[in-house]
C-alpha positions in Angstrom: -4.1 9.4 -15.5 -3.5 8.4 -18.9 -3.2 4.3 -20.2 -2.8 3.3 -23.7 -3.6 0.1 -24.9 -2.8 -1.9 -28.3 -5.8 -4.0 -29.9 -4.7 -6.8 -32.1 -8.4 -7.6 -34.5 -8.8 -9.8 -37.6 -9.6 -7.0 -39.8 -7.5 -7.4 -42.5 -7.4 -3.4 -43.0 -7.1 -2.4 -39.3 -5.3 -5.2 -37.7 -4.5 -3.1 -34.9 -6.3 -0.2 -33.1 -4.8 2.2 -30.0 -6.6 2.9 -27.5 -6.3 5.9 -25.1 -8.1 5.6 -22.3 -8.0 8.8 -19.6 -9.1 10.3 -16.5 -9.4 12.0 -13.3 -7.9 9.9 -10.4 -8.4 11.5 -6.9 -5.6 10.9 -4.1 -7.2 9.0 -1.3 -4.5 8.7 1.1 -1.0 9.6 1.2 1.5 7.0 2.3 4.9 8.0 2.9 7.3 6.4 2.1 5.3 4.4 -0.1 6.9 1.2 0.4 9.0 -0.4 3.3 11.9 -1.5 2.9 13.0 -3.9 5.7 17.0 -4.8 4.9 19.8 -5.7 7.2 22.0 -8.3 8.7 20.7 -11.5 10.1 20.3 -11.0 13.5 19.7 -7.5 13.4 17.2 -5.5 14.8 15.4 -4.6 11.5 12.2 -2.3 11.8 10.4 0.9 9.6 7.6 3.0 9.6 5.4 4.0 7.1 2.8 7.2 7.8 -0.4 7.1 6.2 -2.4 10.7 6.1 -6.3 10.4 5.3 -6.9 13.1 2.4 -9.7 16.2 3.5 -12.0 15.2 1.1 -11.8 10.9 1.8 -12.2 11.0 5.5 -11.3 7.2 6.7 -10.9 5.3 9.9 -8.4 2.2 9.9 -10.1 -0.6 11.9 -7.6 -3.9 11.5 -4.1 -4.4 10.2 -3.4 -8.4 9.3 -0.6 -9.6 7.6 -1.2 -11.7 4.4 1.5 -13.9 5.7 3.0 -12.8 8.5 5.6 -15.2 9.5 8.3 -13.0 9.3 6.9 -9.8 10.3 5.7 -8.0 13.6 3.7 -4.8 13.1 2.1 -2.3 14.8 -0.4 1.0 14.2 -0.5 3.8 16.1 -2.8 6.7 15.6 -0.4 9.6 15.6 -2.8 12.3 15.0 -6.2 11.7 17.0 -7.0 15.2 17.3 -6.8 16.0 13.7 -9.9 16.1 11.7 -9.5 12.8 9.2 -6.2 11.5 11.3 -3.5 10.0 10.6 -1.7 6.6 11.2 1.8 5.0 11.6 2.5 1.7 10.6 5.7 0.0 12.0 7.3 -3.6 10.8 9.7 -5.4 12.6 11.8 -8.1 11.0 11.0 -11.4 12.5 13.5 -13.5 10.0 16.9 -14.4 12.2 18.6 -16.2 9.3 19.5 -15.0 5.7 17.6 -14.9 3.2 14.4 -12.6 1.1 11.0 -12.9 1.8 8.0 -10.9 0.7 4.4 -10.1 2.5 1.6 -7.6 2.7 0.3 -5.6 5.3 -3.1 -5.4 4.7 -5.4 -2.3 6.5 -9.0 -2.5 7.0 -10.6 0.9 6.5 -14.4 2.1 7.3 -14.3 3.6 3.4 -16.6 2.0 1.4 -14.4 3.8 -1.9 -11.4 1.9 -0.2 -12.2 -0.8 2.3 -8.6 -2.0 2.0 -5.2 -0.5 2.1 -1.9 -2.7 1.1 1.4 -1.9 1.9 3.9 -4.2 0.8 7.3 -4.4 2.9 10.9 -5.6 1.2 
């Protein structure tokens, strides 16, 4: 990964200074598709799944799913690989909502990683 960054100073001969700052990120989990995307008619039955697929070297166990609001979304996890060696998990949200009109929440996962005790998938 690779960020710049622009530093605004009071120096009169550098009055601005980049910044590169890089490094190695690991993958922790893959998520596919990364977001949810929940759109329809009013009315409709409105639901999708998201898989989420531990990686070898980050083994992790997901131990609650919450919603951060919740009103307008059911969901469920299934474990859809027990047998596997870290797992892996499917996450499905069902529109709640029966009359037009956006809303926006957060499915929020509880892990036993202490690298990533939480996972957020964000449905739209």
């Amino acid at each position: 990964m690779k960020k710049t960054a622009s530093v605004y100073t009071n120096d009169k001969n550098r009055s601005q200074v980049g910044l590169v700052i890089s490094g190695r990120v690991d993958k922790f989990v893959t998520i596919r598709p990364k977001h949810i995307n929940l759109r329809g008619y009013a009315g409709d039955t409105i639901n999708a799944s998201v898989s989420l697929i531990p990686e070898k070297k980050y083994p992790f166990k997901i131990l609650k799913v919450s919603a951060q609001d919740g009103n307008n979304i059911k969901f469920q996890l299934a474990d859809i690989e027990p047998s596997a060696a870290n797992g892996a998990y499917e996450v499905t949200v069902e529109n709640l909502k029966q009359d037009t009109g956006r809303y926006f929440d957060t499915i929020i996962l509880e892990t036993d990683s202490k690298i990533r005790p939480q996972l957020k998938i964000k449905p739209f």
